[in-house]
C-alpha positions in Angstrom: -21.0 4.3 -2.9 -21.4 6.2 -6.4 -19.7 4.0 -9.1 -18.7 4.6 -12.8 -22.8 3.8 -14.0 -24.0 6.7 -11.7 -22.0 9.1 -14.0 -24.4 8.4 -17.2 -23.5 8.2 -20.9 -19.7 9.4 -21.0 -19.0 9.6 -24.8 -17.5 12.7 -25.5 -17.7 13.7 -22.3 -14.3 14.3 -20.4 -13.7 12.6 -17.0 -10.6 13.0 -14.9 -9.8 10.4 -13.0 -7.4 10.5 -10.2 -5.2 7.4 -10.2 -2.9 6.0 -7.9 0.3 6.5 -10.4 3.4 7.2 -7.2 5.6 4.1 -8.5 9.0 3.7 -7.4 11.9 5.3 -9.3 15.6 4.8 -9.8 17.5 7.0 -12.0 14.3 7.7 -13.8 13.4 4.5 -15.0 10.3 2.8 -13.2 11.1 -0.4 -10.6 7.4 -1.7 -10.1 4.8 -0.6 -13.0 2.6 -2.8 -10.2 0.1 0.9 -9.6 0.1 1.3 -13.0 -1.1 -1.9 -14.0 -3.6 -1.8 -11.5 -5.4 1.3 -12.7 -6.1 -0.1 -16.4 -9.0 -1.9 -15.9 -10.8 1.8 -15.4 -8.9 3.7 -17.9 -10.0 1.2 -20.8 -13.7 0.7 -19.5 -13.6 4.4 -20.0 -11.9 4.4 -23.5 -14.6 1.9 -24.7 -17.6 3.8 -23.4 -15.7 6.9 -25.8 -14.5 9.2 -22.7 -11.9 11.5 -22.9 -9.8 10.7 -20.3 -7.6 13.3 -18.0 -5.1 11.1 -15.7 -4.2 12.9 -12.7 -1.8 11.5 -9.9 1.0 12.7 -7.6 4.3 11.1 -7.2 6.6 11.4 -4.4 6.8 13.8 -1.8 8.2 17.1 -3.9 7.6 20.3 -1.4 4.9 21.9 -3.4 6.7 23.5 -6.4 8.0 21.6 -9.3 11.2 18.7 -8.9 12.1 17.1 -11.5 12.9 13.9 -10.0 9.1 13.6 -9.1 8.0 14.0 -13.0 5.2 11.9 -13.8 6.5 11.8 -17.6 8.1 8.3 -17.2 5.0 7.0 -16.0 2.9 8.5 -18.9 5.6 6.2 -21.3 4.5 3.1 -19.3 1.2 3.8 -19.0 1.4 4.0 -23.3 2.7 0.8 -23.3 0.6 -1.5 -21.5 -2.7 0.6 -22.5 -1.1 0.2 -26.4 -2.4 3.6 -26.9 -0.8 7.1 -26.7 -0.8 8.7 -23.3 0.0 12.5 -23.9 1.8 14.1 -20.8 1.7 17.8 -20.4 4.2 19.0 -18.1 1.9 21.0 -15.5 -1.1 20.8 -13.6 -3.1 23.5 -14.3 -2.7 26.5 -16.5 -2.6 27.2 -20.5 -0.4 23.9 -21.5 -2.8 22.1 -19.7 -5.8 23.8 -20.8 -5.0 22.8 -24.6 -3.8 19.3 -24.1 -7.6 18.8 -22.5 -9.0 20.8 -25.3 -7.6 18.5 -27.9 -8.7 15.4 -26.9 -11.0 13.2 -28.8 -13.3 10.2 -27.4 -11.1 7.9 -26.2 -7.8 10.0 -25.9 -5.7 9.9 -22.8 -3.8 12.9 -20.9 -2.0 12.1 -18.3 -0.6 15.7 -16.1 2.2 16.7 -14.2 2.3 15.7 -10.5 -0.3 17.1 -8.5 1.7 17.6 -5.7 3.6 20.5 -7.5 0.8 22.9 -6.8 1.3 23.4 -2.8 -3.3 23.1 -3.1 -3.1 19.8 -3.5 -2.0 19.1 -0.2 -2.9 22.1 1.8 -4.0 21.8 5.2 -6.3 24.9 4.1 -9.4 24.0 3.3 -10.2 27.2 0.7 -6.4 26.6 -0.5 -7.5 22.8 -1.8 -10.7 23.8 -3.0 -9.3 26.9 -5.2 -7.2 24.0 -6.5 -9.5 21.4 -6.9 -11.7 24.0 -8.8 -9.2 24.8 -11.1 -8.7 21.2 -11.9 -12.8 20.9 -12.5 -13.1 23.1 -15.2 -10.8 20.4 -17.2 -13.9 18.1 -16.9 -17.5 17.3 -17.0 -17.1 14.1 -14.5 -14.6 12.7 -12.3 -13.7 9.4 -11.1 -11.6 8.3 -7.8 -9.7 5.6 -8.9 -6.6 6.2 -6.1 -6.8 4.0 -3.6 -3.4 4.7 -2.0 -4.6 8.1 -1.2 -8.7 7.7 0.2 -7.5 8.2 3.1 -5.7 11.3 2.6 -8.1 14.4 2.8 -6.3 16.3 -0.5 -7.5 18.3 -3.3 -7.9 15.9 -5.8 -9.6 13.8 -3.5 -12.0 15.3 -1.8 -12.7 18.5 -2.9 -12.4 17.6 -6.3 -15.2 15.0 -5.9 -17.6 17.5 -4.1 -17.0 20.0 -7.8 -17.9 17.1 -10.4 -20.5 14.6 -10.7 -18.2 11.5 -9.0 -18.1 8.1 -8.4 -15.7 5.3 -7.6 -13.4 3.5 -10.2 -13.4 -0.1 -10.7 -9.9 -0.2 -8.5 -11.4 0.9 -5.8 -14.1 -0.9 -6.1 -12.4 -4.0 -6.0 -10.2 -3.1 -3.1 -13.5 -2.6 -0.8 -14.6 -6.0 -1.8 -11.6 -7.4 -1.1 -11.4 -5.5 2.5 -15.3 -6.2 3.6 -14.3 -9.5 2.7 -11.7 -9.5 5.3 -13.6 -7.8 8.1 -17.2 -8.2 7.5 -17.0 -12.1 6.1 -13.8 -14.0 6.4 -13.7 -17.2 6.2 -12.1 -19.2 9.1 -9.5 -19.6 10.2 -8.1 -16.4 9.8 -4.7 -15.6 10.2 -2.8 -11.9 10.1 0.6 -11.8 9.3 1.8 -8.2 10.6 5.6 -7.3 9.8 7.4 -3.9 9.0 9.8 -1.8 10.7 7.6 -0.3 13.7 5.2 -1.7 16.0 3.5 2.4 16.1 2.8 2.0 12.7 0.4 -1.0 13.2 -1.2 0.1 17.0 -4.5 0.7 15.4 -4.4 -2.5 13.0 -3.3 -4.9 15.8 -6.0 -3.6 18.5 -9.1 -3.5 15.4 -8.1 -7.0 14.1 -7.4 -8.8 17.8 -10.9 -9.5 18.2 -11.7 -10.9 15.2 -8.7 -13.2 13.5 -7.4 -16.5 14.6 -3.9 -15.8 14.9 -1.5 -13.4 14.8 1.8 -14.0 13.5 4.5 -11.1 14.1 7.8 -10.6 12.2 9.6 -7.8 11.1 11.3 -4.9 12.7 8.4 -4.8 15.1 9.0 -8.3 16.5 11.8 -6.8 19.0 9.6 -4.7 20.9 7.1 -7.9 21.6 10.2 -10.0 22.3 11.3 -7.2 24.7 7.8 -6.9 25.9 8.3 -11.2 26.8 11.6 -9.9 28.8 13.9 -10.8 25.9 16.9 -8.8 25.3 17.6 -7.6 21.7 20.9 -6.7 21.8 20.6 -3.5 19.1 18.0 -4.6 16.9 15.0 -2.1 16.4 13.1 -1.4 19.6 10.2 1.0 20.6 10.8 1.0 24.4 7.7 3.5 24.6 5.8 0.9 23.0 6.5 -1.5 25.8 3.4 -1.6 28.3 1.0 -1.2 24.9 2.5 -4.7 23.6 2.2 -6.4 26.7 -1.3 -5.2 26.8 -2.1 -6.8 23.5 -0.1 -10.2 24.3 -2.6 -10.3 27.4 -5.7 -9.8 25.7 -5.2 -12.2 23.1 -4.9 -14.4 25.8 -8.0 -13.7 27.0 -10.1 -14.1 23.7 -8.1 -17.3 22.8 -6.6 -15.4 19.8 -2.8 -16.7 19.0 -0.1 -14.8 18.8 2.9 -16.6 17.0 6.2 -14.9 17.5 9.6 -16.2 15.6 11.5 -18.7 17.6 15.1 -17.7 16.3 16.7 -14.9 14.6 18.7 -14.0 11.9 21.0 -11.7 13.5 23.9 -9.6 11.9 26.8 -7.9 13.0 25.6 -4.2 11.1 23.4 -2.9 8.9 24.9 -4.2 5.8 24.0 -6.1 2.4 27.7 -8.4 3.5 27.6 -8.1 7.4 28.2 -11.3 9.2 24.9 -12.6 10.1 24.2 -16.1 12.3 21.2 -17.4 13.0 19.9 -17.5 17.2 17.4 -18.1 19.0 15.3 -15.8 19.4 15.0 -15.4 23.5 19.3 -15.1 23.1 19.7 -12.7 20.4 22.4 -10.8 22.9 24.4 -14.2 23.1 25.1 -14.6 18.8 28.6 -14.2 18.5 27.9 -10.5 18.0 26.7 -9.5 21.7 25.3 -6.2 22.0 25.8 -5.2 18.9 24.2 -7.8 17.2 21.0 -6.5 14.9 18.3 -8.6 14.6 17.5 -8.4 10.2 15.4 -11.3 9.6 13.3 -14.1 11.0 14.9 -17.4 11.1 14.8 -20.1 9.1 12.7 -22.5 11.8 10.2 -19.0 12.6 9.7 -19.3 9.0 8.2 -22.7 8.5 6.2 -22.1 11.5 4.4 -19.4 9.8 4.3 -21.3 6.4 2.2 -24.0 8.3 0.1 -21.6 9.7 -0.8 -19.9 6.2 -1.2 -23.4 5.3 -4.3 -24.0 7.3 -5.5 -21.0 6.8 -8.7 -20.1 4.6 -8.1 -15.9 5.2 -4.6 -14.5 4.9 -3.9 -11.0 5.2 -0.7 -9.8 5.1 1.3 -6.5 5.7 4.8 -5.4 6.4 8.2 -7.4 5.1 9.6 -10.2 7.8 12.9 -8.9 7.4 15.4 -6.4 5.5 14.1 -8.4 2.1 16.1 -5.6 0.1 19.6 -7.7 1.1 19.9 -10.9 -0.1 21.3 -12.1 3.1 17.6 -11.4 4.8 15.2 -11.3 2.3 14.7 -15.4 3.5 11.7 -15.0 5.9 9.7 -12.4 3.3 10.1 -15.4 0.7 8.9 -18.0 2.8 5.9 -15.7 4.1 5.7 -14.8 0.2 5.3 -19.2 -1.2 3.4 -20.0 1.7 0.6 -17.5 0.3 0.9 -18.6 -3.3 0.8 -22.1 -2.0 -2.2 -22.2 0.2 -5.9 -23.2 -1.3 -7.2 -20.0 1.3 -7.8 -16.5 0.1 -5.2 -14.4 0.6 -4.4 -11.0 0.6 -1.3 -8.6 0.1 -1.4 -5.7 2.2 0.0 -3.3 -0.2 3.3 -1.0 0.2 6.7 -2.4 1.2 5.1 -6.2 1.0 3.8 -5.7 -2.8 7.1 -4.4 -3.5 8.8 -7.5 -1.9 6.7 -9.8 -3.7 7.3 -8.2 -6.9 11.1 -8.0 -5.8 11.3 -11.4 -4.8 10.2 -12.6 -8.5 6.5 -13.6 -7.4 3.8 -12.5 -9.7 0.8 -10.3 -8.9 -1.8 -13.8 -10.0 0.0 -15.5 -8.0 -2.0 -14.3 -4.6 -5.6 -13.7 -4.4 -5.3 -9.8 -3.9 -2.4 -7.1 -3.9 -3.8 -4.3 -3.0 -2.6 -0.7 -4.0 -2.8 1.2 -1.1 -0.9 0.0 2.3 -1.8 3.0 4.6 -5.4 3.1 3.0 -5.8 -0.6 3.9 -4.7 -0.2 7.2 -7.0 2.4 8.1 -9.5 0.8 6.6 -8.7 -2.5 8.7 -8.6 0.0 11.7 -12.6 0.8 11.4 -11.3 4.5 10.5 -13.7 6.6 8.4 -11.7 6.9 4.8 -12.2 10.9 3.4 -11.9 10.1 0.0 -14.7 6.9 0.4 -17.1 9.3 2.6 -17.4 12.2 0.0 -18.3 9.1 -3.1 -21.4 7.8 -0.8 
């Protein structure tokens, strides 16, 4: 894979580099800078070697055309801060405004532009759409740099076709999370445990069959664990459950059987009477979850407290941790209990660990842990997971 040396002497020359900026938001002000942080290490590398430096991202999901609850301009005041240099915004992505804020830079100066997913080429499922786009974007500079890990697996304008118009290569952020996830597939050291939570058990099919043949245990929490418990014969009263999923479960619970691979599910429950931050909530065991004093409308929000020091003294022993999807509704206090335990049993352990990005960074970050604290967060859930799948990654394939 092409990195940042491939590119030559870049002073004076101007790069864009497409960062991974899509932070969460609430009433405008930022909730995790964690993505923004992350992409520094390139940005001042850049800086230093007297680039001038065009920051591209998208945020959210707008529909194509301008929202301005999607503006990237809060970001580019955060990004100002922790670089401790100006970040200019300019409040579109291509076009005159644009064209002079690129024009005016000197070594070393930063840009950051609107969201990319305000032009409807960025996400096209028209190839000649994406590429009109991507060219557009390529006459703003002489290299480019794919620093977004969250989206390489996303075949999008300012991904792929963008990298096929410049001279490209790799950031140092995506460099670092390839290292991290060879480490976990190609070398990990042993034993190696998986700790898979999250809301669906569809959303990890691919994950779950890649990774069965080659961890130690599995440990299962989460939204997803009703469907295994189901799968057991369990009833789950009305907590989450992918009856379509059924048969594919039971599939996996047999052939981890047959390769010796462990598959630790909670023993007890946190169950509540509703979907509520101040439902009732009692803790059951987790084959009787339709006897808590809720019957069938008892939902399951959290692992118990017992499930939980099972799977600390699992990560304990463990020399590999990888780690993906919340073990309960962490957002409410009232089940947030099994993420946190999950959470101080990684920062605890000598073994290397891993964050698997998306809803579990945020629940570390949430839950008042800090990012040194584990041995890798890494900024891209779904990229991970395809990764960890054996998928090919677009954005990876066009830097080789």
């Amino acid at each position: 894979m092409r990195t940042i040396e491939s590119l030559g002497q870049l002073r004076s020359k101007t790069v864009i580099v497409r960062c991974d900026l899509n932070v969460p938001l609430a009433d405008g002000e930022i909730t995790d800078d964690g993505r923004i942080r992350a992409s520094l290490t390139t940005i001042r590398e850049l800086r230093e070697a007297g680039a001038r430096i065009v920051l591209i991202s998208h945020l959210g999901r707008p529909a194509g055309a301008p929202e301005e609850r999607y503006s990237l301009r809060p970001v580019a005041v955060r990004m100002a801060e922790l670089l401790g240099a100006p970040v200019a915004f300019v409040g579109e992505t291509v076009g005159t405004e644009a064209s002079a804020a690129v024009s005016a830079l000197g070594d070393g100066d930063v840009v950051l532009l609107e969201n990319l997913r305000f032009n409807p080429g960025e996400t096209s499922k028209d190839a000649e759409e994406r590429r009109a786009f991507a060219a557009s974007l390529a006459e703003f500079g002489d290299a480019f740099v794919s620093d977004g890990f969250g989206v390489v697996h996303r075949r999008q304008a300012s991904v792929t076709e963008l990298a096929e118009a410049l001279p490209s290569a790799a950031g140092r952020l995506v460099e670092a999370e390839l290292r991290v996830l060879e480490r976990l597939t190609v070398t990990p050291e042993r034993p190696y445990a998986v700790v898979l939570g999250g809301s669906k058990v569809s959303d990890k099919l691919g994950v779950i069959s890649h990774l069965i043949e080659r961890v130690d245990t599995l440990l299962i929490g989460g939204g997803m664990v009703f469907t295994f418990l189901a799968a057991q014969g369990h009833a789950v009263a009305s907590s989450l459950l992918e009856a379509d999923q059924l048969d594919t479960v039971r599939g996996y619970l047999a052939d981890a059987e047959k390769r010796g691979v462990r598959i630790v599910l909670p023993t007890d429950i946190v169950v509540a009477e509703r979907f509520a931050a101040d439902a009732a909530h009692e803790v059951v065991a987790a084959d009787a979850i339709d006897g808590s004093s809720f019957g069938a409308a008892g939902i399951g929000l959290d692992i118990g407290p017992a499930s939980a020091a099972a799977f600390a003294a699992v990560i304990a022993e463990a020399k590999t941790v990888f780690w993906n999807g919340p073990m309960g509704v962490f957002e409410m206090a009232a089940f947030a209990e099994g993420t946190r335990t999950v959470a101080r049993a990684l920062t605890e352990t000598d073994g290397f660990t891993v964050v698997g990005g998306g809803d579990s960074a945020a629940a570390v970050r949430a839950l008042g842990f800090r990012d040194d604290q584990f041995g890798h967060i890494s900024t891209g859930g779904g990229a991970s997971l395809e990764f960890l799948e054996g998928k090919t990654l677009p954005g990876l394939e066009v830097l080789a």
